[in-house]
C-alpha positions in Angstrom: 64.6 116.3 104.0 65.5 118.9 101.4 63.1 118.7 97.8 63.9 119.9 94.5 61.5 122.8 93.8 59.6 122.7 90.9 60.8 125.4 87.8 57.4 127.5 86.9 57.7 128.5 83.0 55.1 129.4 80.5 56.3 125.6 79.2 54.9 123.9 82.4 51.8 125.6 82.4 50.6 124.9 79.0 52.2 121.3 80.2 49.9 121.3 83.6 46.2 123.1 81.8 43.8 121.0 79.7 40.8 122.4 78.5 42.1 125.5 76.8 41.0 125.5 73.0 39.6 128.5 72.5 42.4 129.5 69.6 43.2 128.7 65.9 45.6 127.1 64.3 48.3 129.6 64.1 47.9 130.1 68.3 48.3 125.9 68.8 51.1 125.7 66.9 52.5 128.1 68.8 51.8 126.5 71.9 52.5 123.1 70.6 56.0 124.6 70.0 56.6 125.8 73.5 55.3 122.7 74.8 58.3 120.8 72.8 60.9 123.6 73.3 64.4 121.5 74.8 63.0 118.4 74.9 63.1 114.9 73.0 60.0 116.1 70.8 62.2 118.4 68.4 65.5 116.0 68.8 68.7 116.6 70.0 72.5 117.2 68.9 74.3 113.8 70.6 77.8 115.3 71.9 80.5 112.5 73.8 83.9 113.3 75.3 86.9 112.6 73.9 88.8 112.3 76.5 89.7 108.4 77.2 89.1 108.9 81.5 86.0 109.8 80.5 84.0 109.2 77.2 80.6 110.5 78.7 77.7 111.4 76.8 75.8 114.9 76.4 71.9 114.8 74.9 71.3 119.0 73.4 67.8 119.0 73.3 66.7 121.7 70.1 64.9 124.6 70.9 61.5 126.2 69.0 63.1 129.2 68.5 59.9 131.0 68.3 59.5 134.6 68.7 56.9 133.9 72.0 59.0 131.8 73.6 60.2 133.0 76.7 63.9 130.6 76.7 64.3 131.5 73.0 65.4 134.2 71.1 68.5 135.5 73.0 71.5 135.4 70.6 69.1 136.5 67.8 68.1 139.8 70.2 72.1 140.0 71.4 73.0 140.2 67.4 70.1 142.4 66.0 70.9 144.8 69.0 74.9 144.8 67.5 73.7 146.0 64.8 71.5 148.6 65.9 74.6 149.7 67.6 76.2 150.3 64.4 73.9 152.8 63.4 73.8 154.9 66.6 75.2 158.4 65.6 76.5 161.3 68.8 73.3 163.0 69.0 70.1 162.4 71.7 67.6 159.8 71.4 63.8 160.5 72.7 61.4 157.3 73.4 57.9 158.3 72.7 54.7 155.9 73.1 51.2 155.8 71.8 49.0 153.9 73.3 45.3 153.6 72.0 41.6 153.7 74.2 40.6 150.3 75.8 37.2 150.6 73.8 38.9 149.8 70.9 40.5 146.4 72.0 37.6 144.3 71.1 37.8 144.9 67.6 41.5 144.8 67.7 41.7 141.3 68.6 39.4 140.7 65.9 41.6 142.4 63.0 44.9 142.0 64.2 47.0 142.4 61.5 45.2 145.6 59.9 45.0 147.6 62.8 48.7 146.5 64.2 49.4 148.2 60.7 47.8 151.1 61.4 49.0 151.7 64.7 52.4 151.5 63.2 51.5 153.9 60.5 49.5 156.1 62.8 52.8 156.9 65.1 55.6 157.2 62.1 53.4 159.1 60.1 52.9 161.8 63.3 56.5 161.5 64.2 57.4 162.5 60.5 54.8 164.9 60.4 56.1 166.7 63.8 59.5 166.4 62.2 59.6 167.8 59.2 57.8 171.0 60.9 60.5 173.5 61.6 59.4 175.1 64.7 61.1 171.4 66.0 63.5 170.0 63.6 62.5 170.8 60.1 64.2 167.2 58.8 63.4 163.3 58.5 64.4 162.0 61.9 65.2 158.4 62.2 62.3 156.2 64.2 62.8 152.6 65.3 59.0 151.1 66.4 58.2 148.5 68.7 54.6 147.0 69.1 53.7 145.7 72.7 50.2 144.5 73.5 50.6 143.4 77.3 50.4 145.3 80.2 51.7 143.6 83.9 49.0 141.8 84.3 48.8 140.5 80.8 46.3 142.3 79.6 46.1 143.5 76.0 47.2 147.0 75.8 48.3 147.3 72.4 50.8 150.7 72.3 54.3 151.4 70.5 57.3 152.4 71.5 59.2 154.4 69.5 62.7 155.8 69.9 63.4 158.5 67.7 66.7 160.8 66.8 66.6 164.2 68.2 68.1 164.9 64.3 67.2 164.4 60.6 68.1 164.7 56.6 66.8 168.3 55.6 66.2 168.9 52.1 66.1 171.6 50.1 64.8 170.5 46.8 64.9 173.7 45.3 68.6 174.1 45.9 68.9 170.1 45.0 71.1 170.1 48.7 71.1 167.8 51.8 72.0 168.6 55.0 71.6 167.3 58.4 70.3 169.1 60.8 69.7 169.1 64.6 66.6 169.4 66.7 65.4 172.9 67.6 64.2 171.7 71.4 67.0 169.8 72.5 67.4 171.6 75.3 64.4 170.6 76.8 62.9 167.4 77.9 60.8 166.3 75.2 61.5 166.5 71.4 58.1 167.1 70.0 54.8 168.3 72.1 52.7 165.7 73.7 49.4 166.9 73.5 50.1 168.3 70.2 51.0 164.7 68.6 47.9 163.4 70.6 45.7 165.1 68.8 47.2 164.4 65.6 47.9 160.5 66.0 44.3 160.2 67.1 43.3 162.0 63.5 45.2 159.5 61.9 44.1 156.6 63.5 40.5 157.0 63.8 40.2 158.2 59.8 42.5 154.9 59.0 39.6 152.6 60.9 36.8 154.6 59.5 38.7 153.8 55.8 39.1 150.3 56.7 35.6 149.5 57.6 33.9 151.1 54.1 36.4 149.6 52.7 35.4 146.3 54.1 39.0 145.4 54.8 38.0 144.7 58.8 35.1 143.3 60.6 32.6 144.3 63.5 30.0 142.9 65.1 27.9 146.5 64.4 29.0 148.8 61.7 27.2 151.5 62.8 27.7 151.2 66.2 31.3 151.3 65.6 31.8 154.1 63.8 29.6 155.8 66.4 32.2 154.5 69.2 34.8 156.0 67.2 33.0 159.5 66.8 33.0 159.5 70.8 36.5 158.6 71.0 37.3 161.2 68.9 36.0 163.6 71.2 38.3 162.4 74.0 41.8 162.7 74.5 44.2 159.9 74.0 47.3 159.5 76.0 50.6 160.2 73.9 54.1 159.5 77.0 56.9 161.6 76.0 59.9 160.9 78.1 63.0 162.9 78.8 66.1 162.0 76.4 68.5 158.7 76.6 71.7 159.9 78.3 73.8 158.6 75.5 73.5 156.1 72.8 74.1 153.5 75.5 71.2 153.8 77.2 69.7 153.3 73.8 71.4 150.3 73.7 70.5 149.4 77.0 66.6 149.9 76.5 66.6 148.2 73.1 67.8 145.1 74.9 65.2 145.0 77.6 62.4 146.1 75.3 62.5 144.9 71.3 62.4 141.3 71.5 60.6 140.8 74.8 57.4 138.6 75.1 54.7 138.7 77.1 56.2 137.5 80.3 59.3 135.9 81.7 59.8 132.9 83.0 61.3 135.0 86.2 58.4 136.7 86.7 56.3 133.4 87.1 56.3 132.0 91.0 54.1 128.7 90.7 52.3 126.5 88.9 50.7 124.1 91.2 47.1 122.5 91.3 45.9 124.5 87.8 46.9 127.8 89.8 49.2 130.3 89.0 51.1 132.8 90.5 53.4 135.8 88.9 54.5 138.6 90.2 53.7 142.0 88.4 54.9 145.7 88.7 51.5 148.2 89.3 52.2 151.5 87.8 48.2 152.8 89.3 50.0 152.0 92.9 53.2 153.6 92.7 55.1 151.1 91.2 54.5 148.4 94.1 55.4 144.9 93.2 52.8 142.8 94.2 51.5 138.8 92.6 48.5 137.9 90.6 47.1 134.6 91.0 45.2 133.3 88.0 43.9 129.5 86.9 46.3 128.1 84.4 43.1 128.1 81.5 43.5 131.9 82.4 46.9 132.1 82.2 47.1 130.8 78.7 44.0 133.0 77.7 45.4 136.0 78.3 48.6 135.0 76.9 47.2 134.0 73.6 46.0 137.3 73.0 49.9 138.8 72.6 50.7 135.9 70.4 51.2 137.7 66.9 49.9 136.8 63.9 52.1 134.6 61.5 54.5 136.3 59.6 53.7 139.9 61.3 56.5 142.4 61.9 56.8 143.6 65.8 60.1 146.3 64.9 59.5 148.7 62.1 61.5 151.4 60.9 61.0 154.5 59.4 62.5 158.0 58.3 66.4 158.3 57.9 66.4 154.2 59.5 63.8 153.1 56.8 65.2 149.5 55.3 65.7 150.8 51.9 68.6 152.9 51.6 69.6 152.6 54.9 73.6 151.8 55.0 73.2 154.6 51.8 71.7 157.1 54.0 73.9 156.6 57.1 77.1 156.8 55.2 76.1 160.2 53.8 74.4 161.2 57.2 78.4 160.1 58.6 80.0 162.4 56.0 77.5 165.3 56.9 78.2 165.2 60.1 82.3 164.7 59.7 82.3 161.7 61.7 83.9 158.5 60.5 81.8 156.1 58.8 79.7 153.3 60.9 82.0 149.8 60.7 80.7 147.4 58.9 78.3 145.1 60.9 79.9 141.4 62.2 78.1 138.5 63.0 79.2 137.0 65.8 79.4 132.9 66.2 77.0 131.3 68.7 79.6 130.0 70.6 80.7 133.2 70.9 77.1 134.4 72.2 76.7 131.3 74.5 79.9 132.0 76.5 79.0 135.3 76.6 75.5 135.7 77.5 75.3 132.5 79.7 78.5 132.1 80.6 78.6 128.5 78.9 81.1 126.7 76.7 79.9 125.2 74.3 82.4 122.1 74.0 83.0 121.6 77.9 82.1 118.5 79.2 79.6 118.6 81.9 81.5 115.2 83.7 85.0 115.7 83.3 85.0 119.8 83.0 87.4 119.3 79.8 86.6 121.6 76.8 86.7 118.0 74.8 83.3 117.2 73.8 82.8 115.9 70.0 79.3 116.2 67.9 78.4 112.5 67.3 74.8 112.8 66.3 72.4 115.1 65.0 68.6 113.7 65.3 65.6 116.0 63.8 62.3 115.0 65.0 59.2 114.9 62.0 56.7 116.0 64.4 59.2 119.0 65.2 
């Protein structure tokens, strides 16, 4: 006799593990919020038919709608990647990411938010700084920024991912003119050199966390041993990846819809959750890319996932240069005219019906019974606890 197989999410194994309290507030509510995501918890909008042959009900359980929730968040990604769209000019894109020394992520997880900062500022300000040299472009290139802090396994490996315009405002302040100008190194497969903005971003980075510590403005366990750790890291190299160019603003698109809003894991990724064990398949780079699964306890699981849980309020997509947020649609409209090219339209939300029938193929008034687009809101219930 055929059985319904069990769904594995991140929701059913925060559901299935007790014993995990190791976090603060801001990490249960988070969880709490999974936990209730689509079901009675955070109410419902109360839909019936209209049709007379059929006048069947339809419960629409509400969702969290929080940025780590792995069923959330995907008309909210769909329209923020429109409108990145609208901003793409006809030149090459390069994606460039730093990543920083394990040694460092113990006092990372400790100070979050500062040295998420810095690692933000620590890329843009090297990107810029490689930018405006003109051996390469001699301009202010564009720079969107992504922060990830997971690796396949999820572990925390904090790195961003940048995509940056092979292309930027020159200006000649002396001649009060503006002009845009295109990279020098086009041609070749990388916009800037790698171990060139190595050395640099690690400059950056390592003064900023020496400045923060006299400052006072982070913690660790042993001052001095710290800033010892970071002498010997600066003696090391650090691992700048410089890939080839997009092949069109498409692929831009493409990459921005796999990558900026993503959380830690899928729910695709995750085979079981049975007995307090589970399974998810991963992708290991150190063995050629083989796919292979993890198992892990669910107390595990959730550990490991709480560490890519941001702190409240905090920024995962920054941008900078020519894309900074102030100015921008002033900046691109003059970038269009520089470049004779008509200007960018002007940027459209789209309705979430609209999304829903087009990213999951749903309609959002169809009648699950009688397959009629007839279905009336009756009800809308909001749960306190919610």
């Amino acid at each position: 006799m055929a059985t319904n197989k069990k769904v594995a999410t991140v929701q059913s194994i925060i559901n299935n593990s007790t014993g995990f309290t190791n976090c603060n507030a801001h990490t249960k509510n988070v969880f709490s919020q999974l936990q209730k995501c689509r079901t009675r918890a955070l109410g419902y909008h109360l839909y019936k038919c209209k049709e007379e042959s059929c006048g069947q009900f339809k419960y629409v359980y509400h969702s969290c709608r929080n940025r780590h929730c792995p069923g959330c968040g995907g008309m909210q990604q769909a329209q923020w990647i429109d409108d990145r769209r609208a901003e793409l000019l006809p030149i090459n894109y390069y994606h460039v990411v730093f990543t920083l020394p394990h040694q460092l992520n113990s006092i990372i997880l400790g100070n979050r938010v500062p040295l998420y900062k810095l690692l933000f500022d620590a890329s843009a300000k090297t990107l810029l700084q490689f930018g405006a040299d003109k051996k390469y472009l001699g301009a202010t290139p564009g720079i969107i920024s992504v922060l990830h802090t997971w690796g396949q396994q999820l572990s925390f490996h904090p790195h961003i991912h940048c995509i940056v315009s092979a292309g930027g405002i020159a200006t000649d302040k002396k001649n009060s003119t503006v002009a845009w100008k295109n990279a020098t190194r086009n041609a070749d497969d990388f916009l800037f050199p790698v171990k060139a903005m190595a050395e640099v971003y690690k400059a950056i980075f390592i003064k900023g966390v020496r400045a923060l510590i006299h400052a006072g403005k982070i913690t660790a366990e042993n001052k001095t041993d710290t800033l010892q750790l970071l002498q010997m890291l600066f003696d090391k190299p650090w691992i700048v990846y410089a890939k080839p160019s997009f092949a069109g603003p498409l692929q831009v698109i493409e990459y921005l819809g796999r990558y900026t809003h993503k959380v830690a894991i899928s729910n695709s990724r995750i085979v079981s959750n049975e007995g307090g064990i589970v399974n998810f398949n991963y992708k290991d780079y150190a063995d050629n890319n083989t796919h292979k699964t993890m198992t892990l306890s669910g107390q595990e699981f959730l550990r490991r996932f709480e560490q890519h849980i941001l702190p409240k309020q905090f920024c995962k997509i920054r941008t900078t240069g020519y894309l900074a947020n102030r100015g921008r649609a002033k900046r691109l409209k003059m970038i269009c005219a520089l470049m004779q090219i008509p200007p960018h339209p002007a940027k459209i939300k789209i309705p979430w019906q609209v999304r829903l029938l087009e990213k999951f193929k749903v309609v959002f008034n169809e009648c699950p019974y009688c397959k009629k687009q007839a279905l009336q809101l009756i009800a809308i219930t909001f749960n306190d606890d919610g």
